[in-house]
KEZALUM-712249 format. One line per 3 residues: number of its first residue (from 1); for each residue x, y, z of N, C-alpha, C. Coordinates in Angstrom, 2 decimals. Layout:
NUM = X,Y,Z,X,Y,Z,X,Y,Z ~ ...
***
This chain:
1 = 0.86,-1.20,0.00,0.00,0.00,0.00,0.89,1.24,0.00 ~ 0.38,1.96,-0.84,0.75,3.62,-0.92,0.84,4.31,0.02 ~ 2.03,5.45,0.98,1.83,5.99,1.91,2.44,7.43,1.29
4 = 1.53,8.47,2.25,2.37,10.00,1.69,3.32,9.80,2.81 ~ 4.17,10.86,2.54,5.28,11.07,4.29,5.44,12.29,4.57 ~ 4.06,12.63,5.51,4.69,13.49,6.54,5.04,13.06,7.54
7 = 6.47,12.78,7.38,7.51,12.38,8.34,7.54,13.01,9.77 ~ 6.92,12.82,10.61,8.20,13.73,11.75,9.35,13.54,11.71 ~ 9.92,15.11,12.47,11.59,14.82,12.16,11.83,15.40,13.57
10 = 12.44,14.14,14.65,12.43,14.35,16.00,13.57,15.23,16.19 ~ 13.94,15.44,17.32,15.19,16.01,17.66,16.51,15.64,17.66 ~ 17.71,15.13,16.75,18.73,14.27,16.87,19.77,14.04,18.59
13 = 19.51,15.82,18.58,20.76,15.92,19.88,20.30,15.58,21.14 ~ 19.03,14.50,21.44,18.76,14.12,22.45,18.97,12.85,22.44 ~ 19.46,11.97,21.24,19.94,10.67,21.35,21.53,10.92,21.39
16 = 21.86,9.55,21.86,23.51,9.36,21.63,23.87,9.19,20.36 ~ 24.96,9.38,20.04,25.71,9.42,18.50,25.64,7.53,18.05 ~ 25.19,7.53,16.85,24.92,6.08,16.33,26.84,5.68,16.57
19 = 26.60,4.47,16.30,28.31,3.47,16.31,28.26,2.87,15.42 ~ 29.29,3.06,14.13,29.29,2.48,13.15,30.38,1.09,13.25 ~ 30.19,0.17,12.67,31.14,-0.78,11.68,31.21,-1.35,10.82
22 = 31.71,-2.23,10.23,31.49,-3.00,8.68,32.00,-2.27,7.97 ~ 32.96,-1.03,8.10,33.21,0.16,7.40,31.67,0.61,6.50 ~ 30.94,0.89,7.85,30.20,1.93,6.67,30.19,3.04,7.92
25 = 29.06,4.18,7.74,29.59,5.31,8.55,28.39,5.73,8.11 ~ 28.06,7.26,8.71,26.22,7.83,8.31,26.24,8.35,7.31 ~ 26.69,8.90,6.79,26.55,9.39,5.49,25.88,8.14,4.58
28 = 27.13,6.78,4.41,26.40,6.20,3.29,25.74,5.37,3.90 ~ 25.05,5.04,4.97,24.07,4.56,5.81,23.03,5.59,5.30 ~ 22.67,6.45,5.08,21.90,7.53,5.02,21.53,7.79,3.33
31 = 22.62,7.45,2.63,22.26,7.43,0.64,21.70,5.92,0.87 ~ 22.13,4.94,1.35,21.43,3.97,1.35,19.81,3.87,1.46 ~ 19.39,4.46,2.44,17.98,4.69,3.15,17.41,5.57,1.77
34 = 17.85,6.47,1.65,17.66,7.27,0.01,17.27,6.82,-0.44 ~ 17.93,5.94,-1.17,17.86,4.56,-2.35,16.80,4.38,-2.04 ~ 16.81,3.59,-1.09,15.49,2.87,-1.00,14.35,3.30,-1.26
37 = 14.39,4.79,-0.65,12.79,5.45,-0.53,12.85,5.94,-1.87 ~ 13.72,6.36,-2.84,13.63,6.71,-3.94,13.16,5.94,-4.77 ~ 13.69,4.97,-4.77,13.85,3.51,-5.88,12.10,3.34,-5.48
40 = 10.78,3.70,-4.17,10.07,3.41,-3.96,9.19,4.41,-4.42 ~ 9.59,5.44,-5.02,8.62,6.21,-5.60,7.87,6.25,-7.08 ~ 6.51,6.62,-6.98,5.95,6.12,-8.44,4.71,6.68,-8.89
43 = 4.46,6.97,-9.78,3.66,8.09,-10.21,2.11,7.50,-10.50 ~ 1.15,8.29,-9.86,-0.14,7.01,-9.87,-1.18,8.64,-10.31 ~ -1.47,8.78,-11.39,-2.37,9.63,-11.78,-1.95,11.28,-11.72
46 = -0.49,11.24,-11.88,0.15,12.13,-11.57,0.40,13.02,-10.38 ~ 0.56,12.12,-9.49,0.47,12.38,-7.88,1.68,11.50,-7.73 ~ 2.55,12.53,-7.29,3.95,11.28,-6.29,3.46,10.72,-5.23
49 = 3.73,9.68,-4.93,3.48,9.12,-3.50,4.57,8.14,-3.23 ~ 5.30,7.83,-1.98,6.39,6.88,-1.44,5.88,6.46,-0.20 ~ 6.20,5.20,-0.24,6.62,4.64,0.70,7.35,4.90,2.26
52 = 6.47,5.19,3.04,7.23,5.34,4.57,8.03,3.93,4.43 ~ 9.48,4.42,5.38,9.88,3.13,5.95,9.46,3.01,7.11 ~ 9.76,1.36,7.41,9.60,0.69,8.09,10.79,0.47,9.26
55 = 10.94,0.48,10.48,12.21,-0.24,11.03,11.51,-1.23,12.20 ~ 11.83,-2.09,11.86,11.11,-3.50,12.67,12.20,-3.88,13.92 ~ 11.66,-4.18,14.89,12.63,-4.03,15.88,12.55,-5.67,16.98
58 = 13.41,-6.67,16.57,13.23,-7.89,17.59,14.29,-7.66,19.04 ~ 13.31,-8.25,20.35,13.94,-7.78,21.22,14.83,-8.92,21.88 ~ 16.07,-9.59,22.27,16.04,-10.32,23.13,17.51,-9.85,23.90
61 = 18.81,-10.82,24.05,19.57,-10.71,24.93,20.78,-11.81,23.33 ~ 21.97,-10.34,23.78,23.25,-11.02,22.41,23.53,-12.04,22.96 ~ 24.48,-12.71,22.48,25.54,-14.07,22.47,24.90,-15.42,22.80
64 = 25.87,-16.36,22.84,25.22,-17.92,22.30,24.58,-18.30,23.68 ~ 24.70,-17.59,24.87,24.57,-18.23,25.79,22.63,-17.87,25.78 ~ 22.31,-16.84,24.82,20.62,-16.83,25.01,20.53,-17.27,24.22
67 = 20.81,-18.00,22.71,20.58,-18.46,21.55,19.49,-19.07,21.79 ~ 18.16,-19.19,21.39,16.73,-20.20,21.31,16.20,-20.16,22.75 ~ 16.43,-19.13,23.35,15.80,-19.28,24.93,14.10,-18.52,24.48
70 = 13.94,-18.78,25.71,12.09,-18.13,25.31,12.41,-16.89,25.10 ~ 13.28,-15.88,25.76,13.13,-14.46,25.93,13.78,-14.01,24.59 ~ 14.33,-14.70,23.62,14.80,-14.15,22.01,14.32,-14.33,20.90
73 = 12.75,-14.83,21.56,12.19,-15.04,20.21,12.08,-13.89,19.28 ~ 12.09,-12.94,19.52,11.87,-11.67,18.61,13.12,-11.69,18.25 ~ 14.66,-11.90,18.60,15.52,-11.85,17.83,15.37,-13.14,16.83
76 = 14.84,-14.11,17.28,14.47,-15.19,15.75,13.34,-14.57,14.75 ~ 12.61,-13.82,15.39,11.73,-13.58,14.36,12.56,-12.48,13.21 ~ 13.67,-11.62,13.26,14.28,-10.67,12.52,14.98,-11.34,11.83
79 = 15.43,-12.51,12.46,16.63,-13.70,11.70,15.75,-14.41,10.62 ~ 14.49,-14.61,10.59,13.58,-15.49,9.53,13.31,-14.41,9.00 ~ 12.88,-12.81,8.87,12.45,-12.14,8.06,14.15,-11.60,7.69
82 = 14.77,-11.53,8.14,16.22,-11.59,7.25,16.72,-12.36,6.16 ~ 16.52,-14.02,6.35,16.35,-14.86,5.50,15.63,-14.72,4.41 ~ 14.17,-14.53,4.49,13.36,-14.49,3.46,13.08,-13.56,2.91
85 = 13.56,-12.17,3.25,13.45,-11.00,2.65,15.01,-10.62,2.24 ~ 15.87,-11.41,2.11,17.39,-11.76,1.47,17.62,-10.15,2.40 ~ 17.35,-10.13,3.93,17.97,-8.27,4.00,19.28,-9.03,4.79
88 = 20.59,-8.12,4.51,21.73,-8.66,5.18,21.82,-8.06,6.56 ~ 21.92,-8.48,7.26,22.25,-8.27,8.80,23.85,-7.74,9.09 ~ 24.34,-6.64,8.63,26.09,-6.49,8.76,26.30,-4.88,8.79
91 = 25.42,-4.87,9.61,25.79,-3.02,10.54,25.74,-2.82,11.86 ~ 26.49,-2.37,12.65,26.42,-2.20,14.38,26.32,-0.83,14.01 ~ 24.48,-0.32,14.67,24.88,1.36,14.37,23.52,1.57,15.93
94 = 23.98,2.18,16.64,23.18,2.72,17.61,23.10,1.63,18.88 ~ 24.02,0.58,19.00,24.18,-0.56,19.93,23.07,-1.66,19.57 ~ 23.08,-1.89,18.05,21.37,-2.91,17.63,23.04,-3.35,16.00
97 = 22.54,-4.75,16.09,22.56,-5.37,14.63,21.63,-4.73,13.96 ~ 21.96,-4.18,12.69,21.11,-3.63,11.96,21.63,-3.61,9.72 ~ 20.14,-4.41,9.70,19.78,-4.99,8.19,19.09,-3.59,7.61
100 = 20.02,-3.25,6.40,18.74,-2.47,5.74,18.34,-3.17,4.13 ~ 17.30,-2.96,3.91,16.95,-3.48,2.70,15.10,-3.34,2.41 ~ 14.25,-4.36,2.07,12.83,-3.79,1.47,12.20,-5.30,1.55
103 = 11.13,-4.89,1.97,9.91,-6.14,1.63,8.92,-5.37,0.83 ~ 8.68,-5.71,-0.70,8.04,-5.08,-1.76,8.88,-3.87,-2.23 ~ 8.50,-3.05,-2.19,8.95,-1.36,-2.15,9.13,-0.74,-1.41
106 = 8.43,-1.40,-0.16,8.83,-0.61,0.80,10.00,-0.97,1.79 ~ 10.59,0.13,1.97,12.44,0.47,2.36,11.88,-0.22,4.40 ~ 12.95,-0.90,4.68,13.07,-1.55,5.88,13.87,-1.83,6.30
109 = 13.90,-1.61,7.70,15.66,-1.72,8.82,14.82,-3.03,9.55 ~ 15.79,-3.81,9.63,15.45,-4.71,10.83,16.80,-4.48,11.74 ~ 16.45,-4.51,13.05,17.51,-4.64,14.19,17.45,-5.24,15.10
112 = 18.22,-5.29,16.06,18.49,-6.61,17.05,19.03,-5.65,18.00 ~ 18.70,-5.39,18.99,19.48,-4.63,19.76,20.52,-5.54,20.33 ~ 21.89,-4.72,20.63,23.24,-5.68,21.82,23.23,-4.90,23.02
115 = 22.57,-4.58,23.32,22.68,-4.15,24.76,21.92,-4.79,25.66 ~ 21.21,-6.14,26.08,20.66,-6.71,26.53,19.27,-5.75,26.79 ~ 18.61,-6.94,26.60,17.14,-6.51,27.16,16.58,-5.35,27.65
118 = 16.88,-5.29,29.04,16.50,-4.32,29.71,17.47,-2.76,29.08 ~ 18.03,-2.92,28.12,18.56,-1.69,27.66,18.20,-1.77,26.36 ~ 16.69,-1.77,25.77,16.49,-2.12,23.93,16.28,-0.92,23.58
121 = 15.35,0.38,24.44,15.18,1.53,23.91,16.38,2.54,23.41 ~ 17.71,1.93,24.26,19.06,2.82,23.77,19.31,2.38,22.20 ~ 18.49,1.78,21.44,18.99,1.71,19.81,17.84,1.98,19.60
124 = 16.75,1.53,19.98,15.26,1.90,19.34,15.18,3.56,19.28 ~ 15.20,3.83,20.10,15.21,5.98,19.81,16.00,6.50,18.96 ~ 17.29,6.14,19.24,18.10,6.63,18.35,18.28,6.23,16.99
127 = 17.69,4.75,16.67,17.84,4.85,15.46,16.17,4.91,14.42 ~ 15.25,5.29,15.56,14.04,6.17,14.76,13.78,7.33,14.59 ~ 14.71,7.74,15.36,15.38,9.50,15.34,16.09,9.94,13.99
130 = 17.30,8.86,14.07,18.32,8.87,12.83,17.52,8.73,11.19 ~ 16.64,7.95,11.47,16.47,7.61,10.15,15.38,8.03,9.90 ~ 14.23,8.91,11.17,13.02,9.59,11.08,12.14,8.68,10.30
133 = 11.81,7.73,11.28,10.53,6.88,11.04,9.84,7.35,12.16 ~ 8.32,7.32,11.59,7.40,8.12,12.46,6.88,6.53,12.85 ~ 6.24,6.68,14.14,5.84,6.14,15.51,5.20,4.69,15.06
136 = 4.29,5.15,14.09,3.18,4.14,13.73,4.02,3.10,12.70 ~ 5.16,3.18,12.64,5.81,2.50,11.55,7.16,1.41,12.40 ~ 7.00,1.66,13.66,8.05,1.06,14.65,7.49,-0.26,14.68
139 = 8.18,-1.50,14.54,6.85,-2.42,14.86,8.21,-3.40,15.80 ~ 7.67,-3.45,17.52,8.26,-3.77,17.96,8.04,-5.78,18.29 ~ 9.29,-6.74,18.02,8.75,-8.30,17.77,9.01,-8.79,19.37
142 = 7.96,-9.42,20.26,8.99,-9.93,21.18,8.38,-10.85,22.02 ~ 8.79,-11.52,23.24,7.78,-12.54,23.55,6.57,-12.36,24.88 ~ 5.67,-13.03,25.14,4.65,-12.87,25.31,4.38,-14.02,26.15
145 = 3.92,-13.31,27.72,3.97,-14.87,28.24,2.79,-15.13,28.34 ~ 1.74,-13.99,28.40,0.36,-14.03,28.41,-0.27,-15.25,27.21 ~ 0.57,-15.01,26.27,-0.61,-15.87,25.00,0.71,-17.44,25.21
148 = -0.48,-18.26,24.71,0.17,-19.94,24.58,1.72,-19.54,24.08 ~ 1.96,-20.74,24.25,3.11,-21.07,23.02,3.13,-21.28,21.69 ~ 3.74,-20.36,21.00,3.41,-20.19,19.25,2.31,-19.48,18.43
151 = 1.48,-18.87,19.64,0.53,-18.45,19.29,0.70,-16.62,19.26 ~ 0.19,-16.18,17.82,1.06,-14.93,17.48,-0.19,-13.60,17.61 ~ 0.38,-12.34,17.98,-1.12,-11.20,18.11,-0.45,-9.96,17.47
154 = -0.84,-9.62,16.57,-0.26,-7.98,16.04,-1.18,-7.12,16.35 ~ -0.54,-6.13,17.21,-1.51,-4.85,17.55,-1.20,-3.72,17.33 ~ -1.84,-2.76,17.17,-1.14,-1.31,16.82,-0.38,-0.45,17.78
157 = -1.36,-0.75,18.81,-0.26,0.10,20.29,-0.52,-0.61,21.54 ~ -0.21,-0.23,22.94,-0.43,-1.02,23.50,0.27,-1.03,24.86 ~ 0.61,-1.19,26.14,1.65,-0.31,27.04,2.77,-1.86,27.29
160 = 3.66,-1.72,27.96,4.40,-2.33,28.17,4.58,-4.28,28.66 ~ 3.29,-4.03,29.75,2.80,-5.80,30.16,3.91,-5.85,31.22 ~ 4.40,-5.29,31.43,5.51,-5.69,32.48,6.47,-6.18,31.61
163 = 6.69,-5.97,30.74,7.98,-6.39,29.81,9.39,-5.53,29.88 ~ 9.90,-6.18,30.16,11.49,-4.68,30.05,11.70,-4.17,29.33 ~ 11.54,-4.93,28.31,12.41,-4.69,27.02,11.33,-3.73,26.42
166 = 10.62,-4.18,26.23,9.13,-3.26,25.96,8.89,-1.66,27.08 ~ 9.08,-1.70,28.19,9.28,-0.55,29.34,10.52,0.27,28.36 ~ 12.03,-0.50,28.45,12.75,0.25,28.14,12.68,1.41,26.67
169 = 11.84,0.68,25.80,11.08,1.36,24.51,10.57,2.63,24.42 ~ 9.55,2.57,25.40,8.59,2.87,25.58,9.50,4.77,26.20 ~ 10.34,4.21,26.86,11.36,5.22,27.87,11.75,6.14,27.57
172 = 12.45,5.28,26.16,13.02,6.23,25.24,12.56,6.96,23.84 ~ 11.24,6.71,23.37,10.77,7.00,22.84,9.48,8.49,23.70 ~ 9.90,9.03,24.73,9.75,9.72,25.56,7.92,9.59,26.10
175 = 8.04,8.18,26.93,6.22,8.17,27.00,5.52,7.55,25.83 ~ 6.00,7.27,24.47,5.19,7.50,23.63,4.62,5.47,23.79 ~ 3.45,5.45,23.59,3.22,3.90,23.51,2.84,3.84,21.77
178 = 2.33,4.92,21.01,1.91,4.07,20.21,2.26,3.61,18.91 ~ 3.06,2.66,19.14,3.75,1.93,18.02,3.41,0.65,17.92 ~ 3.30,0.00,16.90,2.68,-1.40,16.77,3.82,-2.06,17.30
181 = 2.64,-3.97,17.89,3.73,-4.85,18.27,3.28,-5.99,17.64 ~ 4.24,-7.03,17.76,4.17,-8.49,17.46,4.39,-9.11,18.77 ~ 3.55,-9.70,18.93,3.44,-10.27,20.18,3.83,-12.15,19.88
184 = 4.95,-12.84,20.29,5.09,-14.11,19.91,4.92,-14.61,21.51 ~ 4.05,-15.51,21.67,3.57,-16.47,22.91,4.50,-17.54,23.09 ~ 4.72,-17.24,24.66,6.14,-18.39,25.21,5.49,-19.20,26.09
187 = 4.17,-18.88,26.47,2.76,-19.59,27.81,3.38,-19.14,29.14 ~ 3.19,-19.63,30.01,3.23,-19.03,31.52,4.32,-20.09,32.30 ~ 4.83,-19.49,33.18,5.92,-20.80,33.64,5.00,-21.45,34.21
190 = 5.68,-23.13,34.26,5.13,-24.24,35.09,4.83,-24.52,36.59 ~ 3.85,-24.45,37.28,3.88,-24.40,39.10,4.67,-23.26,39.39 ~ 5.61,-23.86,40.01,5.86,-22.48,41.09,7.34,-21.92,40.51
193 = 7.68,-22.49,39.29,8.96,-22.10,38.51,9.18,-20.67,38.63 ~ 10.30,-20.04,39.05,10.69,-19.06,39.18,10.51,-18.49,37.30 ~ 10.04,-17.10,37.25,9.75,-16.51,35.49,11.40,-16.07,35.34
196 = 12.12,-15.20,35.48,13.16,-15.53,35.11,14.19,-17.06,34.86 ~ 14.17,-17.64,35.26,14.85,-19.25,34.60,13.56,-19.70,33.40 ~ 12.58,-19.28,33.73,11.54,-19.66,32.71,11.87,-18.89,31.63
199 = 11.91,-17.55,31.73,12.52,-17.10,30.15,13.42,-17.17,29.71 ~ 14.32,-17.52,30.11,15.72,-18.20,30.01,16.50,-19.26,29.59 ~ 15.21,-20.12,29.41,14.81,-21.93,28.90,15.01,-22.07,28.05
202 = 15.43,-23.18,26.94,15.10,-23.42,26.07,13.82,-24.38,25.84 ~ 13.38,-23.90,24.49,12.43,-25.15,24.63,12.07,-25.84,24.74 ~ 10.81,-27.02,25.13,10.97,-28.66,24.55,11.10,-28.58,23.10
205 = 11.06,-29.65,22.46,10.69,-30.05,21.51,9.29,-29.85,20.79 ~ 8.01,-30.24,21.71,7.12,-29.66,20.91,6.92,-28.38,20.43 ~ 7.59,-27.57,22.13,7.15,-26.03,21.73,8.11,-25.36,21.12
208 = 9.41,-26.12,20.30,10.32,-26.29,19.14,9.78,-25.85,18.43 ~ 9.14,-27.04,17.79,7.64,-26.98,16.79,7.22,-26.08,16.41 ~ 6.24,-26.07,17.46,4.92,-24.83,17.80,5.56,-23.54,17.41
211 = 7.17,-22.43,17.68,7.57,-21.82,17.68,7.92,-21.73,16.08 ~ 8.66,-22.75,15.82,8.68,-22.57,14.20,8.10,-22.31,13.18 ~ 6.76,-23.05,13.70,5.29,-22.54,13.09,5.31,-21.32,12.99
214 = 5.08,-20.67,14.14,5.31,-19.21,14.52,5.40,-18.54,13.43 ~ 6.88,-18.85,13.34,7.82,-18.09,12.72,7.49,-17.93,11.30 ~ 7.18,-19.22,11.11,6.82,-18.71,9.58,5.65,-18.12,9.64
217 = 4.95,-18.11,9.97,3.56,-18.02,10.05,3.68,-16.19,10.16 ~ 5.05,-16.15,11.11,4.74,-14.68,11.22,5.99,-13.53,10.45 ~ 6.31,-14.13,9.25,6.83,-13.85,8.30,5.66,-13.58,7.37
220 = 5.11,-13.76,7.00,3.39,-13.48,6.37,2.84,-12.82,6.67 ~ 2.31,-12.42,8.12,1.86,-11.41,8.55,2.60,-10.15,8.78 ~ 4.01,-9.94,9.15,4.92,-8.81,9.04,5.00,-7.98,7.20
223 = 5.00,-9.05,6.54,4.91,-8.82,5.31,3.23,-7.73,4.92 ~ 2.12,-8.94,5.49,1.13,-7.91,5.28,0.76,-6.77,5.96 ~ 1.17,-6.59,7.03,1.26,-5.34,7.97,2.49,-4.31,7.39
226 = 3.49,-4.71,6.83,4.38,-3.26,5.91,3.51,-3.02,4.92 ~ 2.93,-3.95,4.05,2.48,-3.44,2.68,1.03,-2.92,2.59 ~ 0.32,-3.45,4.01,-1.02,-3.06,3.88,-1.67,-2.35,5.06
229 = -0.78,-2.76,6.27,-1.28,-1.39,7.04,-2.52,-2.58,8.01 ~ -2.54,-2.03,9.12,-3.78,-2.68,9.85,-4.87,-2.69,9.26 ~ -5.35,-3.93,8.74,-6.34,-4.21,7.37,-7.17,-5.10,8.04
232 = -8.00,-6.01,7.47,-9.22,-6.66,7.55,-8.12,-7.88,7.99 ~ -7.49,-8.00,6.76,-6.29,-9.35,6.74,-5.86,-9.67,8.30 ~ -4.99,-8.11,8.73,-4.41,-8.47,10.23,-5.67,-8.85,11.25
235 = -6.80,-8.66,11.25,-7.82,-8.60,11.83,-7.83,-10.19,11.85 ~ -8.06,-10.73,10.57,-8.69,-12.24,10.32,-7.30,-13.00,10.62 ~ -6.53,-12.32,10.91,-5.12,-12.82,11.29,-4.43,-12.89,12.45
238 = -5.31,-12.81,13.53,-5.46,-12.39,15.06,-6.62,-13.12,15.49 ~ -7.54,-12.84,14.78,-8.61,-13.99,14.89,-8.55,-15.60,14.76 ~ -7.61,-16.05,13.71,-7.29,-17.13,13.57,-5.97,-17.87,14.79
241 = -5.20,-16.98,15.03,-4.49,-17.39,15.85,-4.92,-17.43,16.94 ~ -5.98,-16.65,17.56,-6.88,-16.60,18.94,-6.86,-18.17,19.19 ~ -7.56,-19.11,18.19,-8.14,-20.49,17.84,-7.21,-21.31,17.70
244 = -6.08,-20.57,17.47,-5.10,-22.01,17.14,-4.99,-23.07,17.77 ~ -4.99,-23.01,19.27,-5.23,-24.45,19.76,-5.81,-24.33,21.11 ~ -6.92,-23.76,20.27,-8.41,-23.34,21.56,-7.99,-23.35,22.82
247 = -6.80,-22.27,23.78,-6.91,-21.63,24.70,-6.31,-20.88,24.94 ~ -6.78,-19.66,24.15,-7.19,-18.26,24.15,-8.51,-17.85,24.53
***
């Protein structure tokens, strides 16, 4: 779908200075983003119109020691829409892994923050500041202990849940809640299991499974939420997952 852009354009000098490597640097981090939105423009009855970007944001905790724990599923979910949207993952800019590239026409950052969890808003502000994506275009991926396991909810806004990573967002984006989320379901810990070692777990095997499902499942819907915007689709697509395995 077609978007005009009146962009907001926040304040830069209230974030910290982005951190480059891979030898690239802001400038051509910045013709890059260009590209994109350029290469996305197109003439429909003699009216310009482009493409807002997108910067999609999965939340969990770096290195191998969280690899597949419950609390990184949103960093798997950026790693499968990395894959299938061929975007390369090979920039450290604002303390987040960060992919730029496009699903359709429309121009898209995926990132990973490295500053653990409870510190995700220190790349999320600054790099929706940097690259002036407005609010409604943030779409934050992450896990969810409220809904089952594998079972997926996209919403437009929404407050934190007691989530950190989600709090810390929220922080730095000064108050602001309303940015869409992806909500991926990890279920509730078992008896009297302490929730930290519970998010911390890896999975069984079924909820292996169940999660993979997920994943693809929510590679489809990220796709129709850039190109179409909270539609009937995401609707019947929230609805269906409600049911997935009747308890919701």
């Amino acid at each position: 779908m077609l978007y005009t852009v009146p962009t907001p354009k926040p304040q830069l000098s209230s974030y910290p200075k982005p951190i480059y490597s891979h030898n690239q640097n802001p400038s051509k981090l910045k013709r890059i983003i260009r590209v994109k939105v350029s290469a996305a423009l197109s003439e429909t009855k003699g009216v310009k119109l482009e493409y807002t970007p997108w910067l999609i944001v999965g939340l969990g905790n770096p290195g191998n020691k969280y690899h597949g724990t419950r609390h990184n599923v949103g960093f798997e979910m950026i790693d499968r829409i990395s894959q299938e949207e061929k975007i390369v993952m090979n920039t450290i800019q604002s303390k987040a892994l960060v992919g730029i590239g496009s699903i359709g026409e429309v121009p898209v950052l995926l990132a990973k923050p490295q500053g653990y969890m409870n510190f995700s808003g220190e790349s999320v502000g600054p790099l929706a500041a940097y690259y002036q994506v407005p609010l409604r275009h943030i779409l934050l991926v992450y896990d969810e202990m409220s809904l089952p396991n594998g079972v997926l909810r996209l919403q437009p806004k929404g407050g934190h849940g007691y989530h950190n990573g989600v709090k810390s967002v929220i922080e730095h984006l000064e108050g602001r809640r309303e940015f869409p989320r992806f909500c991926i379901g990890i279920g509730d810990p078992p008896g009297t299991m302490d929730m930290k070692a519970f998010l911390l777990q890896k999975f069984s095997e079924v909820e292996r499974k169940q999660i993979d499902a997920a994943l693809e499942q929510g590679v489809d819907a990220v796709r129709s939420l850039v190109l179409n915007g909270f539609n009937d689709r995401i609707t019947r697509f929230n609805l269906g997952q409600k049911y997935k395995y009747n308890k919701v």
